[in-house]
C-alpha positions as CSV (number, residue, x, y, z in Angstrom):
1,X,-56.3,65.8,-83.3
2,X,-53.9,63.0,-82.1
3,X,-55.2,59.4,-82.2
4,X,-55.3,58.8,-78.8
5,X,-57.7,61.6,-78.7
6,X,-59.7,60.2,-81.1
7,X,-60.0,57.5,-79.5
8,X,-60.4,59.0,-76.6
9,X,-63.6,60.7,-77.8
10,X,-65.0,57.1,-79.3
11,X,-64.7,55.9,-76.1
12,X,-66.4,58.8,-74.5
13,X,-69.4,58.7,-76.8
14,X,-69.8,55.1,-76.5
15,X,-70.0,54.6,-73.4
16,X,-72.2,57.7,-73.5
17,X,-74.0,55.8,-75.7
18,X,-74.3,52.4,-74.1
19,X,-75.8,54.0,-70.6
20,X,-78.6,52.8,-69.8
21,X,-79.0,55.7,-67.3
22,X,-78.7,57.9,-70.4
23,X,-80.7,56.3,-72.9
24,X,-84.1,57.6,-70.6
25,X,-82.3,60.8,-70.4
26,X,-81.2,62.2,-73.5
27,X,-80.6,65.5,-72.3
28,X,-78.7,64.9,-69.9
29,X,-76.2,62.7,-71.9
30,X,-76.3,65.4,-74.5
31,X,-75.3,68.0,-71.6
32,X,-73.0,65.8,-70.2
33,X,-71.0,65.1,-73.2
34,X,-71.1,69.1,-74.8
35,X,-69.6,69.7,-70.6
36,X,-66.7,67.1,-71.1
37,X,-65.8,68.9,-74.3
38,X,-65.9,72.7,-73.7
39,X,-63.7,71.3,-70.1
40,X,-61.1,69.6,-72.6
41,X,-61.0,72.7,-75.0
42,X,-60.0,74.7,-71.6
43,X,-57.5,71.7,-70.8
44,X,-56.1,72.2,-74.2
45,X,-55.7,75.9,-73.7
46,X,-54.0,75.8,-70.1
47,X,-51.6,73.0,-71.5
48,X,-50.6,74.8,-74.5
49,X,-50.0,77.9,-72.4
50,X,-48.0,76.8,-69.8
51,X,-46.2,73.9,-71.8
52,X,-48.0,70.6,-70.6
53,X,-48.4,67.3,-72.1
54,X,-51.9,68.8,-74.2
55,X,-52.6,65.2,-75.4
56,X,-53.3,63.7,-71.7
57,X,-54.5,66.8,-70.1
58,X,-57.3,66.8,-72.9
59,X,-57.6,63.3,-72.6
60,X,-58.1,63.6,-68.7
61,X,-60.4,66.4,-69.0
62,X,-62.9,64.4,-71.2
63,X,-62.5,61.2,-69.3
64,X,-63.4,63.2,-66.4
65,X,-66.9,63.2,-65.6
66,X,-67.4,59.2,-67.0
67,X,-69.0,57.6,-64.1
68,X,-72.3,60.1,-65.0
69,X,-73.3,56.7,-67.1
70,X,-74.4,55.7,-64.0
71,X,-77.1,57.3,-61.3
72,X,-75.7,58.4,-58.2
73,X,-77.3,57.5,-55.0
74,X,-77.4,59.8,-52.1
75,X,-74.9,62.7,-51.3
76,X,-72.0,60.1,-51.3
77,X,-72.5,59.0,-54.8
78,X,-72.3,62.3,-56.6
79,X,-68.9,63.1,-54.1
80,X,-67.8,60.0,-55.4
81,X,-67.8,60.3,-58.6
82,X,-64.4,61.7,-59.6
83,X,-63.2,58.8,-57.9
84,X,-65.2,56.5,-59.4
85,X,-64.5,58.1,-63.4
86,X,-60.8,57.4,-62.3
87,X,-61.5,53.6,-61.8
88,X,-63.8,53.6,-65.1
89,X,-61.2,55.3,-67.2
90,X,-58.0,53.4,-65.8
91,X,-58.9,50.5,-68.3
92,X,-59.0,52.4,-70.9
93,X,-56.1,54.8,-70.3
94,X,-53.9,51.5,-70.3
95,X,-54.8,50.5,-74.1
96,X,-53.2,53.9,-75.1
97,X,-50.0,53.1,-74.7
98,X,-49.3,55.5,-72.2
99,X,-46.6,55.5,-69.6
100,X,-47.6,53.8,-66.4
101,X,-46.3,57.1,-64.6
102,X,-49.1,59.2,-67.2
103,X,-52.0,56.6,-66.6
104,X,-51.6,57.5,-62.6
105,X,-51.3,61.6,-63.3
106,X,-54.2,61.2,-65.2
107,X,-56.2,58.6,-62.9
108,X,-55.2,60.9,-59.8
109,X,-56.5,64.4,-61.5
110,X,-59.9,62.6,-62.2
111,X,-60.1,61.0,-59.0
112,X,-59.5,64.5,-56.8
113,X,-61.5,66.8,-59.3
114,X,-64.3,66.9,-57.1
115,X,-63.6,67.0,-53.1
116,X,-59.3,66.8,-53.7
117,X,-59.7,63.5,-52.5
118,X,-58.4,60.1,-54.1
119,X,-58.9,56.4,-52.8
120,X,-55.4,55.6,-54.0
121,X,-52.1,57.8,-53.4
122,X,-50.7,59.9,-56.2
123,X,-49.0,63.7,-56.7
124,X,-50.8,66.5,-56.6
125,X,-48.9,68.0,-59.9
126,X,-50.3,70.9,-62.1
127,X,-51.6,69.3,-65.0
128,X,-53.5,66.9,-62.5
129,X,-55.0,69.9,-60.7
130,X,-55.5,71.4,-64.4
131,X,-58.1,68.8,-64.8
132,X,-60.5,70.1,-61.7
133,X,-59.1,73.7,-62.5
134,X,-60.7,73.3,-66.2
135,X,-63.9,71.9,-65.0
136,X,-64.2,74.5,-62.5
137,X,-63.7,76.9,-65.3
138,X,-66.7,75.7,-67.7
139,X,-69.0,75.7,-64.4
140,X,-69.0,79.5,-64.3
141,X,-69.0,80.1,-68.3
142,X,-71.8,81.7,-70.1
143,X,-73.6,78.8,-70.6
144,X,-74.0,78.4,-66.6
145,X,-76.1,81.9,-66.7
146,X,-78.3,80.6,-69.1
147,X,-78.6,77.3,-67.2
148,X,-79.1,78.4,-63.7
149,X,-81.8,81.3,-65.0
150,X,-83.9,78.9,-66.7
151,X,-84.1,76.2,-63.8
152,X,-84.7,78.8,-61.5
153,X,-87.8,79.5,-64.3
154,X,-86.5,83.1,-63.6
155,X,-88.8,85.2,-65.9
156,X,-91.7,84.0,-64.2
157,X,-90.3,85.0,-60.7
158,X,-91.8,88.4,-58.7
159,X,-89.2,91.0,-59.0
160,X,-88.7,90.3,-55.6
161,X,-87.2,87.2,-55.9
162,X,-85.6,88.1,-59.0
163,X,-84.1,90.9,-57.0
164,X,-82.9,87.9,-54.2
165,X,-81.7,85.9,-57.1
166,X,-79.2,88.6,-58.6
167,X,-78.1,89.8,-55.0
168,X,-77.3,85.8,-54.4
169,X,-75.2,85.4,-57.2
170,X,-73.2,88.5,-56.7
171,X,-72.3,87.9,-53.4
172,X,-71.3,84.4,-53.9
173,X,-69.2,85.7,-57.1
174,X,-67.5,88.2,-55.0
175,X,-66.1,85.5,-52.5
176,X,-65.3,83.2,-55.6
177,X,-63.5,86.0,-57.5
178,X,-60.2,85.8,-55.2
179,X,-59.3,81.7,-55.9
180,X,-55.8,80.9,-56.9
181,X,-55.9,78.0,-59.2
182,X,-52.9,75.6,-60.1
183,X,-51.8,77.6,-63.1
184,X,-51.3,81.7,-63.9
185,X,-53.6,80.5,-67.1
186,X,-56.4,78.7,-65.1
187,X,-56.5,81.5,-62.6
188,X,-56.6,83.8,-65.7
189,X,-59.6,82.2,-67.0
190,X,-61.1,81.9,-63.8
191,X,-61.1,85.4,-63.2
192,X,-62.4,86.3,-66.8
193,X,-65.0,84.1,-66.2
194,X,-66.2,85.5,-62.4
195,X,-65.5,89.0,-63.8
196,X,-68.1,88.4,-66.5
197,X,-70.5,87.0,-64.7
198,X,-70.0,89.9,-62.1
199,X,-70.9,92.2,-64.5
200,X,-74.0,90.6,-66.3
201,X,-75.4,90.1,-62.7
202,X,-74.5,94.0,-61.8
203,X,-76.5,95.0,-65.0
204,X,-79.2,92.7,-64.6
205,X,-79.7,94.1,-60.7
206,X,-79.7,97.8,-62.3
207,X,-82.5,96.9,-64.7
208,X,-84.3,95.5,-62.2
209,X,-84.4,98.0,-59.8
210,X,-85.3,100.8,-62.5
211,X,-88.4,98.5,-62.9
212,X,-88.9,98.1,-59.5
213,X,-88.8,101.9,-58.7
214,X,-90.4,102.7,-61.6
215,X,-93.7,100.7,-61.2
216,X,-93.4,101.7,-57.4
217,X,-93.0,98.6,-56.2
């Protein structure tokens, strides 16, 4: 691992460390942090596959989510806060001994990760759309099954709405399963993901509806 990556992920973890935000909610920062690094393992993967700088897109992708030190306030503050990790991680970014020109790719993928909006202008390039691309990615991994079925508390649901549940999700993963991302790897990845997720969800449906016709219901 390079040393600005390292220090990179020092910076991270203390400021992770320092939240006050986090330091009531350990969880969270624990979530937070394990999201920023499975997001630059994909950043690693779509640079090495189609031949980008890895060390900044890895260091963009876990400098991407750093204003969640903070608590957001209203709808505006969570929309907000790619733009807001950009001006957070600028500082930073310039004790690397980056280019100026690599400081603004990276500022400008953070900032339009969220909405595709920045507050300052900059070029929509690939490895700056890799950065939203990668984070899109993790958001429909495995782990997002596990976390959406257990805040939806979805063993103790009626069968009903478990039923409702799985029809949801599939229908929304069909209209996701067509997106074009930045790169032929991140759109890869994408579809692996959606295709998985398709297919658990399909399964899950046919279980539940043999226990559903089964017990009559």
């Amino acid at each position: 691992m390079g040393s600005r990556i390292e220090r990179t992920m020092e910076f991270l973890k203390e400021q992770f460390e320092q939240s006050a935000y986090f330091s009531e909610r350990p969880q969270e920062r624990k979530y937070r942090l394990e999201h920023s690094l499975r997001v630059a393992n994909i950043g690693r993967q779509i640079a090495r596959e189609e031949g980008f700088d890895e060390e900044m897109l890895v260091i963009g992708c876990l400098l991407h989510d750093l204003s969640y030190v903070g608590e957001f306030h209203g709808e505006d503050g969570w929309l907000n806060h790619g733009r807001d990790a950009a001006k957070m991680a600028r500082p930073f970014l310039q004790t690397l001994g980056l280019k100026p020109e690599q400081v603004e790719e990276i500022c400008y993928g953070i900032a339009i990760h969220v909405d595709n909006e920045a507050d300052f202008p900059g070029e929509r390039t690939p490895l700056a759309l890799s950065i939203g691309d990668a984070d899109n990615i993790d958001r429909f991994d495995v782990y997002r099954i596990h976390e959406g079925l257990q805040y939806r508390s979805f063993t103790e649901l009626s069968y009903e709405e478990q039923l409702d549940y799985t029809a949801t999700a599939l229908s929304k993963l069909e209209k996701y399963s067509e997106l074009q991302f930045a790169t032929e790897t991140a759109t890869r990845l994408w579809q692996d993901r959606i295709n998985f997720q398709i297919q658990f969800f399909t399964r899950l449906k046919g279980q539940l509806d043999a226990s559903v016709t089964l017990l009559g219901l």
